[in-house]
N, C-alpha and C positions, 0 to 999 in steps of 0.2 A: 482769492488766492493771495497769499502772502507774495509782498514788493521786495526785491532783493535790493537792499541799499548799498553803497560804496561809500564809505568815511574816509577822509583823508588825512595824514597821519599826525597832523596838528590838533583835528579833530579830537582822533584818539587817543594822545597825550593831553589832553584838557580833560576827558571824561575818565579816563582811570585818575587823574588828582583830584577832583572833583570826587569820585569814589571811595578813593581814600580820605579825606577830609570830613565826607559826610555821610556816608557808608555804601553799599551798593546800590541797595534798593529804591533809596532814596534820590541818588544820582540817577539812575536809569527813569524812575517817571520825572523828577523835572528835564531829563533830556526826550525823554518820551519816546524812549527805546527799550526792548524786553530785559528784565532782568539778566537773561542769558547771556545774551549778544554783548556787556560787560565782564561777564564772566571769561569769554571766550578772546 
């Protein structure tokens, strides 16, 4: 069963800049989080 994580919101202003600088996809496996879970 999928682990419901909690990011904290420093977290998640490093991973959308990180997304934008080096696209989505790409940010989400070296953070090694789904595709989506950036999107969202």
């Amino acid at each position: 069963m999928a682990e419901n994580r909690q990011y904290d919101h420093e977290y998640k202003v490093q991973a959308v800049k990180l997304a934008k600088e080096i696209g989505q996809a790409k940010a989400a496996k070296e953070l090694g989080v789904p595709k989506n879970t950036l999107y969202g």
